[in-house]
C-alpha positions in Angstrom: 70.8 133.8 82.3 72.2 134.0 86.1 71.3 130.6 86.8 73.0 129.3 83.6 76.0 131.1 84.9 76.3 129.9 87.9 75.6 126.2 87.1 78.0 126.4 84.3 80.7 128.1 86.9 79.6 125.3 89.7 79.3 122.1 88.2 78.1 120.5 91.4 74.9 122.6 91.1 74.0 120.4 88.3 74.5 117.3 90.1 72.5 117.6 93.6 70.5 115.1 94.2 72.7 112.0 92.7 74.1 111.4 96.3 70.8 110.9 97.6 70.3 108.1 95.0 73.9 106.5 95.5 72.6 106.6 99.6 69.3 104.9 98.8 70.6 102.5 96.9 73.2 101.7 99.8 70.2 101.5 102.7 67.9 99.3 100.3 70.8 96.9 99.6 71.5 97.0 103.4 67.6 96.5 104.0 67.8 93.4 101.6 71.0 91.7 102.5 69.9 89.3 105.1 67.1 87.9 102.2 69.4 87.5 99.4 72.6 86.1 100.4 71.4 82.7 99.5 73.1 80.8 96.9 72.3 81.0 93.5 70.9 83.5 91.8 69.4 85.4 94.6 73.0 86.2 95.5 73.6 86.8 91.8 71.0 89.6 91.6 71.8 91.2 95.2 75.8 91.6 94.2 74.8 92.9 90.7 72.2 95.1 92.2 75.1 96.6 94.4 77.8 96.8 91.4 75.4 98.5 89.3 74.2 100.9 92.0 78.2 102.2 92.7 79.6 102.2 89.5 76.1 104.5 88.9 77.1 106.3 92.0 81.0 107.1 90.7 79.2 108.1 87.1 77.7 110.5 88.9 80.5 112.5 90.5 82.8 112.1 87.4 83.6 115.4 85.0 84.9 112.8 82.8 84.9 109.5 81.5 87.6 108.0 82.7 86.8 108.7 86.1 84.0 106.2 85.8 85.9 103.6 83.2 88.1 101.9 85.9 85.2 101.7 88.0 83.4 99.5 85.4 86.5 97.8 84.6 87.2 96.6 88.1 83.2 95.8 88.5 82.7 93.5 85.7 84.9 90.9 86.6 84.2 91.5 89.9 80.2 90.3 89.0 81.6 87.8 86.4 83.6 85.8 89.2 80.5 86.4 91.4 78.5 85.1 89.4 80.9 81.7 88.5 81.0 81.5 92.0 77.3 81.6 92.9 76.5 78.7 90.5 79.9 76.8 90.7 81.2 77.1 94.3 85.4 77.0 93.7 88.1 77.8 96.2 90.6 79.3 93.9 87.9 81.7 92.5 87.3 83.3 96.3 90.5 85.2 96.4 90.5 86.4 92.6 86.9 87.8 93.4 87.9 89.4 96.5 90.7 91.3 95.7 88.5 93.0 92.5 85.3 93.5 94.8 88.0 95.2 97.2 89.6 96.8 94.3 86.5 98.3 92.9 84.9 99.8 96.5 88.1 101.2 97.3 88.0 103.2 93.9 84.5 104.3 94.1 85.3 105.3 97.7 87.9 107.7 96.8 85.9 108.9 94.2 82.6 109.6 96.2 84.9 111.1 98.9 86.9 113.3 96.8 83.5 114.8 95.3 82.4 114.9 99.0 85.8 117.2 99.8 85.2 119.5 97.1 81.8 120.9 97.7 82.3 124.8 98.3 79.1 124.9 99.3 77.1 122.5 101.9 73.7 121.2 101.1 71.2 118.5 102.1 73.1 116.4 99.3 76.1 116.8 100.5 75.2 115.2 103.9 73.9 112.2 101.7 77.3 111.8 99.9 79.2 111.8 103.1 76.5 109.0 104.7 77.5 107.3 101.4 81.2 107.7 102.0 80.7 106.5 105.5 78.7 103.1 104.8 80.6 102.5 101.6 83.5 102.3 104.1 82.2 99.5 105.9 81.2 97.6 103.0 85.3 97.8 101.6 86.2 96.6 105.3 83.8 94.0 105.5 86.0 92.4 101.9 88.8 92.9 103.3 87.8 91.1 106.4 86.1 88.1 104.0 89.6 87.7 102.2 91.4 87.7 105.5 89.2 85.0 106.7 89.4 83.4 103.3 93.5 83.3 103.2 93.5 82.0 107.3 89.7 80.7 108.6 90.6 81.3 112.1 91.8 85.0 112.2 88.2 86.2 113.1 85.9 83.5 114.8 82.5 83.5 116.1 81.7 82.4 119.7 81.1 78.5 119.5 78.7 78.5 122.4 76.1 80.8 120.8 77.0 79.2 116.9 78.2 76.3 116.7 79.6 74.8 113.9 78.9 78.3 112.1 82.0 79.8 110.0 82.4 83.3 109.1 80.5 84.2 105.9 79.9 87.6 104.1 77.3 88.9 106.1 79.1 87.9 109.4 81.8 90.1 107.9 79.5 92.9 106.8 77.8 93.0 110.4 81.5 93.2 112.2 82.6 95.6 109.9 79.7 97.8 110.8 79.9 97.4 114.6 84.0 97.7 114.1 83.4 100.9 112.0 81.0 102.6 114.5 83.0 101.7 117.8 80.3 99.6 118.9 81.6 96.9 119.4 80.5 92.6 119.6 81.1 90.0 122.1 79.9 87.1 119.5 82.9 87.6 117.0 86.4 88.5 117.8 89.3 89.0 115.8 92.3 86.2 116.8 95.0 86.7 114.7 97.3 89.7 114.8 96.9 90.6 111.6 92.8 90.2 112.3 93.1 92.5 115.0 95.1 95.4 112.7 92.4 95.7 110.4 89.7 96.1 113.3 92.1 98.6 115.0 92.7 100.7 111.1 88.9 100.5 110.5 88.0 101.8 113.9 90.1 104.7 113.6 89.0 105.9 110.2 85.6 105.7 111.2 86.1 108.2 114.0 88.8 110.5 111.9 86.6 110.6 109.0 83.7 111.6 111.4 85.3 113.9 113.0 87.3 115.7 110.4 83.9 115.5 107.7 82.0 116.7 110.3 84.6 119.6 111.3 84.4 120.7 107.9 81.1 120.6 106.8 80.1 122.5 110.1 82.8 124.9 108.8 81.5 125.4 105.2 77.8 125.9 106.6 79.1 128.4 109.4 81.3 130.3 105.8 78.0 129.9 104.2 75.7 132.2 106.7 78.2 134.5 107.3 
């Protein structure tokens, strides 16, 4: 009768474990990435694969459904213009598709990150949904980075000498994103434009607040929690 109490009083008692699925997902897509960004339907499967996988994700952490119905609102022509694209490659179809990919990870990210905030208590799922926050931040970069490159090819370009004749393409902007994100850092692409260089600066400093302020806090619940 206790237990039924408390999960009814703590919702998020009910839920552990859900991050942990949302972060799996994330790491397996990762994993498979460089294998199924071919086009056709391999790309197809790999970008419905990751729709289905977030909007899962925000389902998860919603009270209520119309935390979750944008989410799928936002994804499904998201995947539908994927999809178009994938079999029927068509300039003006890049930008719609962008901006609703963008659209839909920057809505599951504030939705994964404000269930994040609200823990009261700190668990080993809790440390999954903030690695979920924290990778899923890189992803929505990494669009953002493929429309900018989109709208003007040369404001992030790739060192000729070691790839020639190679444009930026999705994964390109995936891998910068990460090394922007994490301060790491890449001599083979570099951003040109200034506009290029704003979103690398932005990124790079919202990895480090959000790790240093999620961390802060966490550290702070835990220490709450023993005492």
């Amino acid at each position: 009768m206790s237990l039924m109490q408390t999960t009814l009083e703590n919702p998020s008692v009910s839920r552990q474990g859900k991050f942990f699925y949302v972060f799996a997902c994330q790491v397996l897509l990762l994993v498979l990435f460089p294998y199924l960004t071919q086009p056709g339907l391999p790309l197809v499967l790999f970008r419905l694969l990751g729709a289905v996988a977030l909007v899962s994700g925000v389902y998860a952490v919603s009270d209520k459904r119309a935390q979750w119905i944008p989410a799928l609102a936002l994804a499904i022509p998201a995947v539908a213009l994927n999809i178009v694209l994938a079999f029927r490659p068509d300039p003006q179809i890049v930008v719609p598709m962008l901006i609703f990919t963008i659209l839909f990870l920057v809505l599951t990210l504030v939705s994964l990150l404000r269930s994040v905030a609200r823990v009261e208590r700190v668990t080993h799922d809790t440390i999954y949904g903030a690695l979920s926050v924290y990778l899923l931040m890189a992803i929505a970069w990494a669009a953002a980075y493929s429309l900018l490159v989109t709208i003007h090819p040369g404001a992030i370009v790739m060192d000729a000498a070691r790839h020639p004749n190679h444009g930026m393409d999705w994964s390109d902007c995936v891998f910068y994103s990460f090394v922007t994100l994490t301060s790491q850092g890449n001599g083979d692409i570099v951003a040109m434009t200034a506009q290029a260089r704003s979103l690398s600066i932005l990124e790079a400093v919202s990895g480090t607040m959000y790790v240093a302020v999620l961390v802060a806090r966490l550290v702070g619940l835990y220490s709450s929690g023993k005492s």
